[in-house]
C-alpha positions, 0 to 999 in steps of 0.5 A: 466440501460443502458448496452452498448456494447463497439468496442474496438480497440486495436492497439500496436507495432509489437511484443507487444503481442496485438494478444495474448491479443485479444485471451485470452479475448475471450477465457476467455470471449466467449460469452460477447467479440468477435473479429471482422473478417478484410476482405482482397482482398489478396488470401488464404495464406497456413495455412490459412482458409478462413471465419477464417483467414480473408474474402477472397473478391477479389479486384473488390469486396473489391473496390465496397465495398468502394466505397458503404461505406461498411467498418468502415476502411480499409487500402491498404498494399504492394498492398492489401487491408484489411478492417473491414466490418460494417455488421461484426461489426453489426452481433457481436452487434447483439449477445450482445457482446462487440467487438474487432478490432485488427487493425492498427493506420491508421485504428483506427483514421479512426474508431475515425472519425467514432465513438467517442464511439469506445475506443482504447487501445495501447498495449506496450512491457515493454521496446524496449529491449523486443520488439526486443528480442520477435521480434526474439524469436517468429522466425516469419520474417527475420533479415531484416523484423525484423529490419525493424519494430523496425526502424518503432517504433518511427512513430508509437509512435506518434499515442499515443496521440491519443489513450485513454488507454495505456496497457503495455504488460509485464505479459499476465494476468496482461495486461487481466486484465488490459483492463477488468477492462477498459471495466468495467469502460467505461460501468460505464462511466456517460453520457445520456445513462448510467443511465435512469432517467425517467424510475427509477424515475416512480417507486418511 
């Protein structure tokens, strides 16, 4: 039997819950799924910790690394650069486990491009009336940022077609649930890695 560790890639609109998600899959799963650390060419922001929050690298350092194909993606954003390092990607295979990246659309189709073994999920809010209301409960950004992200929606509805599993976020256990049992099913997936053949026929 071939028991393949998945990348999962789990992107979803601003508000949706995919954070939280994330979390309580690893929480609940600590040492069969881990989420990958992005690399940032930011400074340390107050409250954050660096090699916790993100890899703190600089922008001489980030640009070296693209230029050195170091990232499965990246993303330049309001002049900053975030990333996801292949060695940090590696490490976590390394231990066994399945990996998540929590990264945004115009990453994953880069990680699609790369790999068509990567699965990726979008995560939805039940309804855009709750995505508004989760928007100002969680008190996180001004009205205008607020609204700035709602105004996005539409744009960034139009990357579904290009994902393999949509989870609408509507109860967190439910939404959990939902992509365990989508682990589950890419891992049944048949293809030439799945079942081996050759080694079972040997014993009979």
């Amino acid at each position: 039997m071939y028991d393949r560790n998945l990348l999962l890639v789990i992107s979803g609109l601003s508000g949706a819950g995919k954070g939280t998600i994330c979390k309580a899959l690893v929480e609940k799963h600590p040492e069969n799924i881990q989420c990958s650390l992005s690399a940032t060419s930011r400074d340390v922001r107050p409250g954050e910790i660096a090699d916790k929050t993100y890899y703190y690298i600089g922008k001489d350092k980030f640009i070296s690394k693209i230029e050195n194909d170091k990232f499965l993606e990246y993303a330049e954003v309001y002049g900053n650069y975030y990333g996801t390092l292949k060695e940090e990607v590696q490490r976590l295979f390394s231990l066994k486990a399945d990996v998540i990246l929590e990264i945004e659309m115009q990453g994953a189709l880069q990680i699609r491009k790369r790999s068509q073994d990567a699965v990726l999920i979008f995560i939805m809010p039940p309804s855009f009336k709750e995505l508004r209301e989760r928007l100002l409960r969680r008190k996180r950004d001004c009205e205008e940022d607020i609204q700035n992200r709602l105004d996005k929606v539409t744009s960034e509805l139009k990357y579904i077609k290009d994902y393999d599993y949509i989870v609408v976020n509507d109860e967190l256990e439910d939404a959990v649930a939902k992509i365990e049992a989508i682990i589950v099913a890419e891992k049944c997936k048949m293809d030439e890695k799945t079942f081996d053949i050759e080694k079972f026929i040997k014993d009979i």
